[in-house]
N, CA, C and O atoms as a Tripos MOL2 file, in Angstrom:
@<TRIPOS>MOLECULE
protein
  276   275    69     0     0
PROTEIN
NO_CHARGES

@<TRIPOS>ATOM
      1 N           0.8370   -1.1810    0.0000 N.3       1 UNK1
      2 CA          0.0000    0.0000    0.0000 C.3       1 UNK1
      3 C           0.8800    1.2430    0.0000 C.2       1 UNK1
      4 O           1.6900    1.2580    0.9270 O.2       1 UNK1
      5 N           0.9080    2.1920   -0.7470 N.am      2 UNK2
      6 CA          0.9090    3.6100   -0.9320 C.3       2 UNK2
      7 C           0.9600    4.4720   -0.0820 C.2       2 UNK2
      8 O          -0.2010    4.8530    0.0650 O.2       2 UNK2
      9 N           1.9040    5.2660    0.8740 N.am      3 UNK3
     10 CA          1.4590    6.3080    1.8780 C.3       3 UNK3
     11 C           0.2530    7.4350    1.0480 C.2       3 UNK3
     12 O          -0.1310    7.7910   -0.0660 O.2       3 UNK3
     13 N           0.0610    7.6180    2.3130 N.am      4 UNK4
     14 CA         -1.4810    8.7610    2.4490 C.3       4 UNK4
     15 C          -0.8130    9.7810    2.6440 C.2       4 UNK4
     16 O           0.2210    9.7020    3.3070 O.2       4 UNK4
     17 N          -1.1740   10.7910    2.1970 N.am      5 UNK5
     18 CA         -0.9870   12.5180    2.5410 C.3       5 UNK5
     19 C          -2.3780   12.8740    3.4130 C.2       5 UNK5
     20 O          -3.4820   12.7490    2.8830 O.2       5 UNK5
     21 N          -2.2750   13.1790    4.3400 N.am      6 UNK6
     22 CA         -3.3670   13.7510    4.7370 C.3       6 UNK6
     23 C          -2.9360   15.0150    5.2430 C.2       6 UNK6
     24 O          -1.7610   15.1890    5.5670 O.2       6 UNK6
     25 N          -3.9500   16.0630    5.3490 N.am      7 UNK7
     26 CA         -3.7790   17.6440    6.3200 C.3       7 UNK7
     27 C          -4.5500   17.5900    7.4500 C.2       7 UNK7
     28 O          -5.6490   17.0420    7.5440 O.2       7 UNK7
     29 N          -3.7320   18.3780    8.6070 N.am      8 UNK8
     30 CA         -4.1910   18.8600   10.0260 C.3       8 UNK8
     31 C          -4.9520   20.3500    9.8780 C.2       8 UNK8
     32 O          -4.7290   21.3730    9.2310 O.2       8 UNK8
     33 N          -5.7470   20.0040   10.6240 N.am      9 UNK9
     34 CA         -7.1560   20.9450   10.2510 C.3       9 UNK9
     35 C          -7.4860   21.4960   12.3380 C.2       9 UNK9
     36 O          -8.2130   20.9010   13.1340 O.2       9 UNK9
     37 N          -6.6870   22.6810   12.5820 N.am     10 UNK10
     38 CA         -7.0800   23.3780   13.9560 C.3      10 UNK10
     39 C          -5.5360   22.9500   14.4750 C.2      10 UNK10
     40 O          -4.4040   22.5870   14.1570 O.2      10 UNK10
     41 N          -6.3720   23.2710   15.4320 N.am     11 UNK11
     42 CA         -4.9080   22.4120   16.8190 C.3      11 UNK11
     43 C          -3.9060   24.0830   16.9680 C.2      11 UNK11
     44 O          -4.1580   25.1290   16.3700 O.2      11 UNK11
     45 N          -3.1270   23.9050   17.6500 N.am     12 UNK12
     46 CA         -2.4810   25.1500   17.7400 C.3      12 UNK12
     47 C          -2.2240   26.0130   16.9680 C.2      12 UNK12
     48 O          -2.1870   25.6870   15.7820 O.2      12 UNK12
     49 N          -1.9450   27.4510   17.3400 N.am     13 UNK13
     50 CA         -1.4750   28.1440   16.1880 C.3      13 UNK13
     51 C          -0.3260   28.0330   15.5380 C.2      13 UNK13
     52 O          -0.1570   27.9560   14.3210 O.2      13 UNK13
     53 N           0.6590   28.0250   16.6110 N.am     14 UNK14
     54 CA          1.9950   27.7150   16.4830 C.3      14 UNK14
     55 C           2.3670   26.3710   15.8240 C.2      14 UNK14
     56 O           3.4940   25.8840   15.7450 O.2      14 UNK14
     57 N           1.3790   25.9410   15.4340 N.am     15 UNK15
     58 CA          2.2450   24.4950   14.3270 C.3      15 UNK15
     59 C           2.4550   24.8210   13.2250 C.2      15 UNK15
     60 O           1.4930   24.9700   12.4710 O.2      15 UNK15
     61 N           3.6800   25.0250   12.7960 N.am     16 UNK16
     62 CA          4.3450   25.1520   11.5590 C.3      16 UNK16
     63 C           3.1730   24.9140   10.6090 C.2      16 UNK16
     64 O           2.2830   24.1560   10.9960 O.2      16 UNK16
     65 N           3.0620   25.6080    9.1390 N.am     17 UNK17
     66 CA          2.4570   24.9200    7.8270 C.3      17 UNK17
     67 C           2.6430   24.2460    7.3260 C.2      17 UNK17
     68 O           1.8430   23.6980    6.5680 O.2      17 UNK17
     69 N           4.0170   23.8820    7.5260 N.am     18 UNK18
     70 CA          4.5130   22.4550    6.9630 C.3      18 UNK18
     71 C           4.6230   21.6460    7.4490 C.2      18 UNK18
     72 O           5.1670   20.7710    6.7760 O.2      18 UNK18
     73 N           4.1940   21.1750    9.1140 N.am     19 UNK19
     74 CA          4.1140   20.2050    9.5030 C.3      19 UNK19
     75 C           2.2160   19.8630    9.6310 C.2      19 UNK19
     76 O           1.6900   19.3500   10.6190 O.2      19 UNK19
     77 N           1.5640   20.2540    8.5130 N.am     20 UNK20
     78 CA          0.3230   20.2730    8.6760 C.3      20 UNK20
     79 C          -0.2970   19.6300    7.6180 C.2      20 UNK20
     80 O          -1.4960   19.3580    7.5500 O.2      20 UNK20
     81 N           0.8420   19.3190    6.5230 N.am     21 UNK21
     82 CA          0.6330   17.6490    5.6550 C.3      21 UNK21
     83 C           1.4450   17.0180    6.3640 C.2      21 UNK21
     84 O           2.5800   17.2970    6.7490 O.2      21 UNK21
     85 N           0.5800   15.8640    6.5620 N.am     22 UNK22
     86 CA          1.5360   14.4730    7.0250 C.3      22 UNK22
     87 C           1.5480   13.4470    6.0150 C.2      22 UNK22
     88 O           0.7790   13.3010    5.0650 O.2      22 UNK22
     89 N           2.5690   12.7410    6.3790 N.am     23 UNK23
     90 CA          2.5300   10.9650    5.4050 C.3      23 UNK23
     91 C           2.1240   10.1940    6.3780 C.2      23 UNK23
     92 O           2.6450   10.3250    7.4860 O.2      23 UNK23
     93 N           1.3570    9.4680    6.2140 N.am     24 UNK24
     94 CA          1.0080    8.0780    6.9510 C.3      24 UNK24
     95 C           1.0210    7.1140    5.7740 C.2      24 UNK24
     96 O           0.6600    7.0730    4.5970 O.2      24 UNK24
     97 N           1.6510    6.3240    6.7370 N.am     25 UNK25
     98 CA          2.2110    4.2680    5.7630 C.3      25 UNK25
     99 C           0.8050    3.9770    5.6910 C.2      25 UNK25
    100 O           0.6170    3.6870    4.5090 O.2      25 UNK25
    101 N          -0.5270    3.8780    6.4490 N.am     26 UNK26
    102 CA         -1.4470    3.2390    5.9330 C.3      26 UNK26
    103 C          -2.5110    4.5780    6.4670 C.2      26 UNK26
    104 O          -2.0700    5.5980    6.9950 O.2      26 UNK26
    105 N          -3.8350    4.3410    6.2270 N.am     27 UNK27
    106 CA         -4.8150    5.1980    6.9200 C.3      27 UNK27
    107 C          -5.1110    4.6650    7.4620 C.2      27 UNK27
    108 O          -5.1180    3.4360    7.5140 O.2      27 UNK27
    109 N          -5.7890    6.0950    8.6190 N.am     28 UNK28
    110 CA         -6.6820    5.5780   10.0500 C.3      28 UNK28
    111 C          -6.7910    6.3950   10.7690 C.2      28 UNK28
    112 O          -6.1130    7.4180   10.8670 O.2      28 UNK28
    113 N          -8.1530    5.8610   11.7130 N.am     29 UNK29
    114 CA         -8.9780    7.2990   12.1050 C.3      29 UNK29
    115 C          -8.5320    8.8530   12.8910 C.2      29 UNK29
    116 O          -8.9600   10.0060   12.9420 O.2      29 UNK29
    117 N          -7.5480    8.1460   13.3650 N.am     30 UNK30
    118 CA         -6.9960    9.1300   14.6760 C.3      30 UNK30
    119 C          -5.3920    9.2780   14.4330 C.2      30 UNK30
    120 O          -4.7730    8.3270   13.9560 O.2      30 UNK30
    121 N          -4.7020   10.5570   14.7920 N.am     31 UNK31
    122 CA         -3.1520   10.6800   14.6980 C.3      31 UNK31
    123 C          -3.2260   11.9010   15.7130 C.2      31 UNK31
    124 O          -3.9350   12.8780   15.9530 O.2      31 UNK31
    125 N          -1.9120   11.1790   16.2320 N.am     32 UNK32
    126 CA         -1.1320   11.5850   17.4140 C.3      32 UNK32
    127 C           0.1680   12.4450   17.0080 C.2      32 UNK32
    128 O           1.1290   11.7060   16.7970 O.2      32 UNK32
    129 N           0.4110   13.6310   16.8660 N.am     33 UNK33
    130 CA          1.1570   13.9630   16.6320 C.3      33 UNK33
    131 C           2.4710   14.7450   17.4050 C.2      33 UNK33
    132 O           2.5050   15.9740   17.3650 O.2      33 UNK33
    133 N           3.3920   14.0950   18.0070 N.am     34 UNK34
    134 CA          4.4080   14.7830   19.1550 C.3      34 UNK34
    135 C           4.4230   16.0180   18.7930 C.2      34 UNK34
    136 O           4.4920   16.2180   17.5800 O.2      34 UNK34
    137 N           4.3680   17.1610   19.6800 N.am     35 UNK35
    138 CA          5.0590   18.4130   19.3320 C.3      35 UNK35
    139 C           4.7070   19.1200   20.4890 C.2      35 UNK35
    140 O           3.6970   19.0870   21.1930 O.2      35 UNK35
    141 N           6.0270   19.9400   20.5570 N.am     36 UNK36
    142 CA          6.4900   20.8430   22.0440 C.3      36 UNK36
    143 C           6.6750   19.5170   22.9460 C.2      36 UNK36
    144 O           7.2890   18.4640   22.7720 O.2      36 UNK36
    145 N           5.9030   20.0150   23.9480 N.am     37 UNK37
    146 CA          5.9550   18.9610   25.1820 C.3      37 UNK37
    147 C           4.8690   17.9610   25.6090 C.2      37 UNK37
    148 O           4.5210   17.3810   26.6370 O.2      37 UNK37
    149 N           4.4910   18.0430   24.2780 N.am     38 UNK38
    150 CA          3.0130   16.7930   24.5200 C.3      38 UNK38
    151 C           2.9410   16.0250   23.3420 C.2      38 UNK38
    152 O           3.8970   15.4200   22.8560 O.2      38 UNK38
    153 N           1.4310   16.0650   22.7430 N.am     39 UNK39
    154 CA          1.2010   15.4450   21.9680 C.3      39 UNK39
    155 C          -0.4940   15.8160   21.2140 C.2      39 UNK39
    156 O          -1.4780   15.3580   21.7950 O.2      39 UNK39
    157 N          -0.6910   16.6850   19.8780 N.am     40 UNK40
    158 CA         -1.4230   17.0640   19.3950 C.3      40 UNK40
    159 C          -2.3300   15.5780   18.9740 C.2      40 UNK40
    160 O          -1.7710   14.6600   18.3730 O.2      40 UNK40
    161 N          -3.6800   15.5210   19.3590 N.am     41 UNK41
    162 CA         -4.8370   14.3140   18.7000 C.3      41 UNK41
    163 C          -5.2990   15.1250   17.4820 C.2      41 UNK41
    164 O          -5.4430   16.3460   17.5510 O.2      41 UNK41
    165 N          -5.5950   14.2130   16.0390 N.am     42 UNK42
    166 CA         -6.3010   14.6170   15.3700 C.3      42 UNK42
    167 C          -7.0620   13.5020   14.5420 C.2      42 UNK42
    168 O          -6.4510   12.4560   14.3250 O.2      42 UNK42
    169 N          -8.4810   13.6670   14.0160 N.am     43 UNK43
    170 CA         -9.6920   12.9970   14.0780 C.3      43 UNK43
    171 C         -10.0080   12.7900   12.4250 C.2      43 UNK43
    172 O         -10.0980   13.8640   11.8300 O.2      43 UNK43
    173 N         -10.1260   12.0080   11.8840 N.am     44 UNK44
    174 CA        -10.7280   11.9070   10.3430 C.3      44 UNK44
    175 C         -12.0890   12.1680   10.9370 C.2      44 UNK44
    176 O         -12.4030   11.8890   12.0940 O.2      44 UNK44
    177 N         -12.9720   12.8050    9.9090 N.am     45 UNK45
    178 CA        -14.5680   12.3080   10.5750 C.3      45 UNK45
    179 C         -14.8470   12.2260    9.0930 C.2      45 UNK45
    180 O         -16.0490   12.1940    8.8300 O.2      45 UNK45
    181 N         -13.9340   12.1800    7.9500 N.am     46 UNK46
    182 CA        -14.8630   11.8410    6.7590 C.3      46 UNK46
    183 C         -14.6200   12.9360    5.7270 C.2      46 UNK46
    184 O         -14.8210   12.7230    4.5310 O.2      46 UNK46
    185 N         -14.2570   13.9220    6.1170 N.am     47 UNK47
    186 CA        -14.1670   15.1330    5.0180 C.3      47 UNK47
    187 C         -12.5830   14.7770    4.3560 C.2      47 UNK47
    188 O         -11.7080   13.9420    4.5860 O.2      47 UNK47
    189 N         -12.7560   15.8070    3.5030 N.am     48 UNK48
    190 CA        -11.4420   15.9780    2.5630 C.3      48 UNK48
    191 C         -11.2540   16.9780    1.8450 C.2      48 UNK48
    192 O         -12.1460   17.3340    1.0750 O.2      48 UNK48
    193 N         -10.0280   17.6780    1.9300 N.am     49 UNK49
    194 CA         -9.4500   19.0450    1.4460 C.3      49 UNK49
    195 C          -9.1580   18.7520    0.0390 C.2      49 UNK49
    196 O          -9.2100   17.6590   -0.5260 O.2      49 UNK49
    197 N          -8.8090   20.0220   -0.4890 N.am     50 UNK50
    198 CA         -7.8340   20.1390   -1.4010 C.3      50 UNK50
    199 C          -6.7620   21.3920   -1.2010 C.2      50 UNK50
    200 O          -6.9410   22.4870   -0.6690 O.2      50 UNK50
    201 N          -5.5200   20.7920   -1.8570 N.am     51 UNK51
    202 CA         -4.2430   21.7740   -1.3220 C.3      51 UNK51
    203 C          -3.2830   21.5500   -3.0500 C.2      51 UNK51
    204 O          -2.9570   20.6040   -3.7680 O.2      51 UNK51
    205 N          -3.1870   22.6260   -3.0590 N.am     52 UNK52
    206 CA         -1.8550   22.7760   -3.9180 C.3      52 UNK52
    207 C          -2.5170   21.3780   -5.3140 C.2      52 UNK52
    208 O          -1.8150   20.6390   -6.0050 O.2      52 UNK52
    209 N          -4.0860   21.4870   -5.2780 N.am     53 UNK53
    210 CA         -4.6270   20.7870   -6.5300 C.3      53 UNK53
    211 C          -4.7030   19.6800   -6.3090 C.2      53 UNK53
    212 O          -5.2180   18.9300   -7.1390 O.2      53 UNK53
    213 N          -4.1920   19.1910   -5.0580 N.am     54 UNK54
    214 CA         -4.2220   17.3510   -4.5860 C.3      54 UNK54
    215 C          -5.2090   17.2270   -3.5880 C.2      54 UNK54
    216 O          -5.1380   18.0080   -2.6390 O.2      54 UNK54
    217 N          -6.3930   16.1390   -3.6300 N.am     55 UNK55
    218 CA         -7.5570   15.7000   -2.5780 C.3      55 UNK55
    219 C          -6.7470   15.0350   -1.8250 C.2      55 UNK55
    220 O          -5.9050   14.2270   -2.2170 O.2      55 UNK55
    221 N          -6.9830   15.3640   -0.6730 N.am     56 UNK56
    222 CA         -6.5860   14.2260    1.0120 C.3      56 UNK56
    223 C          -7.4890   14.3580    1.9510 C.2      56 UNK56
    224 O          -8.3520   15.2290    1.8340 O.2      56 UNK56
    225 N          -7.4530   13.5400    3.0170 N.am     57 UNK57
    226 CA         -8.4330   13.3200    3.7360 C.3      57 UNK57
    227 C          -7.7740   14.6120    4.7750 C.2      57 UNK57
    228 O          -6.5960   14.9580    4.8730 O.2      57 UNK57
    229 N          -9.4100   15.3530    5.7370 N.am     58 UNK58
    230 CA         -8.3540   15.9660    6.8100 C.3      58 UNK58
    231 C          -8.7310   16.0670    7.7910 C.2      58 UNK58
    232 O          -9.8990   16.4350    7.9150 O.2      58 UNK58
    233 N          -7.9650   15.8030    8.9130 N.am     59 UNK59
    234 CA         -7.7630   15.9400   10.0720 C.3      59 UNK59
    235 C          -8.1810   16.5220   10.8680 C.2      59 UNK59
    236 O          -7.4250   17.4890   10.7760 O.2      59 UNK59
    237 N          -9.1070   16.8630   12.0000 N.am     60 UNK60
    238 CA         -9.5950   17.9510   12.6650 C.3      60 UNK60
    239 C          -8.9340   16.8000   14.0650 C.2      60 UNK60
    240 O          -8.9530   15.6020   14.3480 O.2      60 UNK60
    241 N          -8.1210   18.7580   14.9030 N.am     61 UNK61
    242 CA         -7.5990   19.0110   16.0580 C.3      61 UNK61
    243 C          -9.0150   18.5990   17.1880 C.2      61 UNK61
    244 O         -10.1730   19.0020   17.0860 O.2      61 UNK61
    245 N          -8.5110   17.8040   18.0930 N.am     62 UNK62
    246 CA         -9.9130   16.8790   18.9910 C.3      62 UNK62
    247 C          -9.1800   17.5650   20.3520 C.2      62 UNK62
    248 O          -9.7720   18.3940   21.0430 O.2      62 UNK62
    249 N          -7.9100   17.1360   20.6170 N.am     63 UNK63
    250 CA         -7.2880   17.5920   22.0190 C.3      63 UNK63
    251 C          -5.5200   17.8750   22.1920 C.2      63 UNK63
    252 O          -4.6860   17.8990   21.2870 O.2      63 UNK63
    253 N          -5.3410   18.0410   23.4550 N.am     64 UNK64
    254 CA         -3.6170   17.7910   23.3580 C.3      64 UNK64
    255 C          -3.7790   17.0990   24.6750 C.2      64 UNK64
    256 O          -4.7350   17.1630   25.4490 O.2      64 UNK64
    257 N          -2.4250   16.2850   24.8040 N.am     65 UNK65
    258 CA         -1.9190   15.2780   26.2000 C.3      65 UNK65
    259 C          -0.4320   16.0120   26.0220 C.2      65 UNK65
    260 O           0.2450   16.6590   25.2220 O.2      65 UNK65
    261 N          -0.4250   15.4190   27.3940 N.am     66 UNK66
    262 CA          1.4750   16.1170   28.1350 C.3      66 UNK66
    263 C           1.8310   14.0850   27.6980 C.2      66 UNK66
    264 O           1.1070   13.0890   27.6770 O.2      66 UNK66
    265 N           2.9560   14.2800   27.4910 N.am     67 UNK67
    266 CA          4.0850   13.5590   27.1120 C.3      67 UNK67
    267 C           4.1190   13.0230   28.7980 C.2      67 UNK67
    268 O           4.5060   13.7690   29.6980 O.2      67 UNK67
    269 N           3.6810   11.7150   29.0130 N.am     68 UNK68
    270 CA          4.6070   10.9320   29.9660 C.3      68 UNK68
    271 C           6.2130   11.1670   30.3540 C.2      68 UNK68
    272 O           7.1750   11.1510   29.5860 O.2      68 UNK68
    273 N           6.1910   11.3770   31.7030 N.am     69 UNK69
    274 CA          7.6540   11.1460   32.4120 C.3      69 UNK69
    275 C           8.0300   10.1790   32.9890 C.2      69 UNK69
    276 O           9.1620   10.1500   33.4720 O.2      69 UNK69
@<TRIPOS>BOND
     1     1     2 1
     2     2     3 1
     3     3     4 2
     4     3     5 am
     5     5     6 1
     6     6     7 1
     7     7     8 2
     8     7     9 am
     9     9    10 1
    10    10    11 1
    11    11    12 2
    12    11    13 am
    13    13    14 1
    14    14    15 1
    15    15    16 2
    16    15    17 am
    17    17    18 1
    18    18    19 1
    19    19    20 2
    20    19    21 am
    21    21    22 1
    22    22    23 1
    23    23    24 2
    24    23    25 am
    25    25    26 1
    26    26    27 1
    27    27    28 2
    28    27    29 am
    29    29    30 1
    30    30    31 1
    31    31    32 2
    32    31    33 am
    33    33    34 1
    34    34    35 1
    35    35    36 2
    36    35    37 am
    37    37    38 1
    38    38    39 1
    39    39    40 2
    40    39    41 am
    41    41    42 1
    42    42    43 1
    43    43    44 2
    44    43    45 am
    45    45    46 1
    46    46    47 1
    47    47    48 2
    48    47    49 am
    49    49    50 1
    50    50    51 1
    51    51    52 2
    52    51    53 am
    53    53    54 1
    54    54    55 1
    55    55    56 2
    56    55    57 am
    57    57    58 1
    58    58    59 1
    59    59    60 2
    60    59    61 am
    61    61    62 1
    62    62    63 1
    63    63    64 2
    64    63    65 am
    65    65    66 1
    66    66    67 1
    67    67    68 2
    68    67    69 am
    69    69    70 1
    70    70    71 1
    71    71    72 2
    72    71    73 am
    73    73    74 1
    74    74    75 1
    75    75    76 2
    76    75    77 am
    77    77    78 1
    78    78    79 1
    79    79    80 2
    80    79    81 am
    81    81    82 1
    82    82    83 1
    83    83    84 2
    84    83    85 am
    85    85    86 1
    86    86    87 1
    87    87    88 2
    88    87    89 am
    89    89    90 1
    90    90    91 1
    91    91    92 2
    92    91    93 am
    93    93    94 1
    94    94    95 1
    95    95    96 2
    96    95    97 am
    97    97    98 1
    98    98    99 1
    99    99   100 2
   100    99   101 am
   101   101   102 1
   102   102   103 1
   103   103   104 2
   104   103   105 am
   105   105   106 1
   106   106   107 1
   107   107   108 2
   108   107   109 am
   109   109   110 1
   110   110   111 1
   111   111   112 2
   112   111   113 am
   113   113   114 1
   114   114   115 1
   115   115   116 2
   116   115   117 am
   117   117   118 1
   118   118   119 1
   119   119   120 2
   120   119   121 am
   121   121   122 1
   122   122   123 1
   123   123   124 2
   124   123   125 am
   125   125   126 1
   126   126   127 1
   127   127   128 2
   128   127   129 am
   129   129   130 1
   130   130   131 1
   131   131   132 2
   132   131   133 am
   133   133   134 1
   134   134   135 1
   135   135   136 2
   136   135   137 am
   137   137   138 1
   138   138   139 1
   139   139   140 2
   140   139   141 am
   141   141   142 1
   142   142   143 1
   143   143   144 2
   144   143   145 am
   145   145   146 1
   146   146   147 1
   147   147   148 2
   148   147   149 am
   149   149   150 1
   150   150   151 1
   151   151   152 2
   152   151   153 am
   153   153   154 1
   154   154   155 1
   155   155   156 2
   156   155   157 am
   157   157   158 1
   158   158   159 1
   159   159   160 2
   160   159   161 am
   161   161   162 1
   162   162   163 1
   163   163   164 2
   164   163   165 am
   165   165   166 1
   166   166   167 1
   167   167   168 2
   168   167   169 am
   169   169   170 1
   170   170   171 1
   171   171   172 2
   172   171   173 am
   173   173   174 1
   174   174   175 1
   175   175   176 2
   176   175   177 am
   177   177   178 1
   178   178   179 1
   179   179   180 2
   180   179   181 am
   181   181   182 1
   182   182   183 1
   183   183   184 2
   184   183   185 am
   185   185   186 1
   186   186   187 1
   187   187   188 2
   188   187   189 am
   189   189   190 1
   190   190   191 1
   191   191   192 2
   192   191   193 am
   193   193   194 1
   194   194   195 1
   195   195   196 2
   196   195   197 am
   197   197   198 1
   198   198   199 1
   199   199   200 2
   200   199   201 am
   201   201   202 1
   202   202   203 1
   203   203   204 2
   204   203   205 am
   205   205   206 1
   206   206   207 1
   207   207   208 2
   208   207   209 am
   209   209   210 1
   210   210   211 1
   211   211   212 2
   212   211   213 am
   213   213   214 1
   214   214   215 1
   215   215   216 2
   216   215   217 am
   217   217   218 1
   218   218   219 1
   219   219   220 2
   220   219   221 am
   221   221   222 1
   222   222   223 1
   223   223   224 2
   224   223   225 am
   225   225   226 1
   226   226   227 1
   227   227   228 2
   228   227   229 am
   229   229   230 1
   230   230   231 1
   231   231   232 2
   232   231   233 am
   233   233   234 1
   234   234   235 1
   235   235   236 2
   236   235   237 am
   237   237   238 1
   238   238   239 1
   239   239   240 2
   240   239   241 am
   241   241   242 1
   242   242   243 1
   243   243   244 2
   244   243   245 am
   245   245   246 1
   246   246   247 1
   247   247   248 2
   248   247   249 am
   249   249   250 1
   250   250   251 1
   251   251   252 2
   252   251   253 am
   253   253   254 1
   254   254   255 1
   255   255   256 2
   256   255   257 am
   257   257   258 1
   258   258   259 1
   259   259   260 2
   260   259   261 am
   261   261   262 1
   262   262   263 1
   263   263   264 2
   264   263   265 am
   265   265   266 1
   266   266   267 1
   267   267   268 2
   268   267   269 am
   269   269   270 1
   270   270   271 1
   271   271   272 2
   272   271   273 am
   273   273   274 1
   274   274   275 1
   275   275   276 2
@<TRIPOS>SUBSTRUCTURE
     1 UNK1         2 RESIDUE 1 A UNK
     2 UNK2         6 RESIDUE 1 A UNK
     3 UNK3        10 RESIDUE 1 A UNK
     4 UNK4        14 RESIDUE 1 A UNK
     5 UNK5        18 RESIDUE 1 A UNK
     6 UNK6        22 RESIDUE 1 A UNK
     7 UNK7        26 RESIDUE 1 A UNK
     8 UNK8        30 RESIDUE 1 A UNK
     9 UNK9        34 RESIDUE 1 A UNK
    10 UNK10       38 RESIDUE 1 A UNK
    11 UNK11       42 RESIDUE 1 A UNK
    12 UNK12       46 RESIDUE 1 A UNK
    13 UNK13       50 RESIDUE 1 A UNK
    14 UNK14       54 RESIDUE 1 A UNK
    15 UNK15       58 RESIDUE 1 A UNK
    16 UNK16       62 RESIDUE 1 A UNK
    17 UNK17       66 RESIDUE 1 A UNK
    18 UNK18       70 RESIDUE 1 A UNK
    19 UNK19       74 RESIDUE 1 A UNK
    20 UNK20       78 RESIDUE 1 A UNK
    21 UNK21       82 RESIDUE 1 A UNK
    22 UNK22       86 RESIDUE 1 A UNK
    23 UNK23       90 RESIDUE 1 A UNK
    24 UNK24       94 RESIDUE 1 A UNK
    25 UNK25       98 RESIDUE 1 A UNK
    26 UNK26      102 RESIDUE 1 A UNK
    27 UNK27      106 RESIDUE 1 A UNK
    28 UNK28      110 RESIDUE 1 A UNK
    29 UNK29      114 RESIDUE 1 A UNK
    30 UNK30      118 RESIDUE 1 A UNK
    31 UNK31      122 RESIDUE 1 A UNK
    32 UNK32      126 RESIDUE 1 A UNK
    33 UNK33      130 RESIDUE 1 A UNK
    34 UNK34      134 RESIDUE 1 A UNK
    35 UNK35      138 RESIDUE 1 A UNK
    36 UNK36      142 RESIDUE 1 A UNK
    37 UNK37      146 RESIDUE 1 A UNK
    38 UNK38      150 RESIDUE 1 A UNK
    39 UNK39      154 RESIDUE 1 A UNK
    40 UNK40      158 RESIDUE 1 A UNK
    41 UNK41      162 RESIDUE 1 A UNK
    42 UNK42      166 RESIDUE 1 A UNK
    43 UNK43      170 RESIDUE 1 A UNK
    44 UNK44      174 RESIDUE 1 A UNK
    45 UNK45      178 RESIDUE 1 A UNK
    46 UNK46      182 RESIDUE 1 A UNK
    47 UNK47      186 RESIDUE 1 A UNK
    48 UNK48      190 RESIDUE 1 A UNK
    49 UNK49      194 RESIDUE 1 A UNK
    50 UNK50      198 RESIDUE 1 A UNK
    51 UNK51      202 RESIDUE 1 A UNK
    52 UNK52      206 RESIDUE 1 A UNK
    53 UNK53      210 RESIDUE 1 A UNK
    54 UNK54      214 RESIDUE 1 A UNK
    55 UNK55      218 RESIDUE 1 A UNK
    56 UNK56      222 RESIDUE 1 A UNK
    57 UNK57      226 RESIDUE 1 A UNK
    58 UNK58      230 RESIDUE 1 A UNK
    59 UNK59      234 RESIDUE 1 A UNK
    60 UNK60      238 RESIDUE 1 A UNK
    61 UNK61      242 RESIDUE 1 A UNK
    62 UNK62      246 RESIDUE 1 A UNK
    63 UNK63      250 RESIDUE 1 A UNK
    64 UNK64      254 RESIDUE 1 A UNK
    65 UNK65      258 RESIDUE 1 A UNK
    66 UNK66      262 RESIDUE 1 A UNK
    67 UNK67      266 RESIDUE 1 A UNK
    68 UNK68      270 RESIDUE 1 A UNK
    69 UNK69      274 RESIDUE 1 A UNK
């Protein structure tokens, strides 16, 4: 199988634009994404963008968690 491009849709301001396409090895519903000192959740519920002329599925920002010590 083919990696997925998908886009992050909310979640902080401060997340870079370019870390707001991701690759994922397969699809699936939910992604966890490390950044700063936690960890950004984000949610497929079914929609899909278009960017730069390419369809992907996208992502909507659900919550953040602190990074285990």
């Amino acid at each position: 199988m083919s990696n997925i491009k998908v886009m992050l849709v909310g979640g902080p301001n401060h997340l870079p634009a370019d870390q707001r396409i991701v690759t994922l090895a397969k699809f699936c519903e939910k992604i966890k994404l490390p950044f700063g000192s936690g960890y950004e959740h984000f949610l497929h519920k079914g929609e899909r963008t278009h960017v730069d002329g390419q369809e992907m599925p996208a992502y909507h920002w659900i919550m953040r968690t602190a990074i285990a010590e």
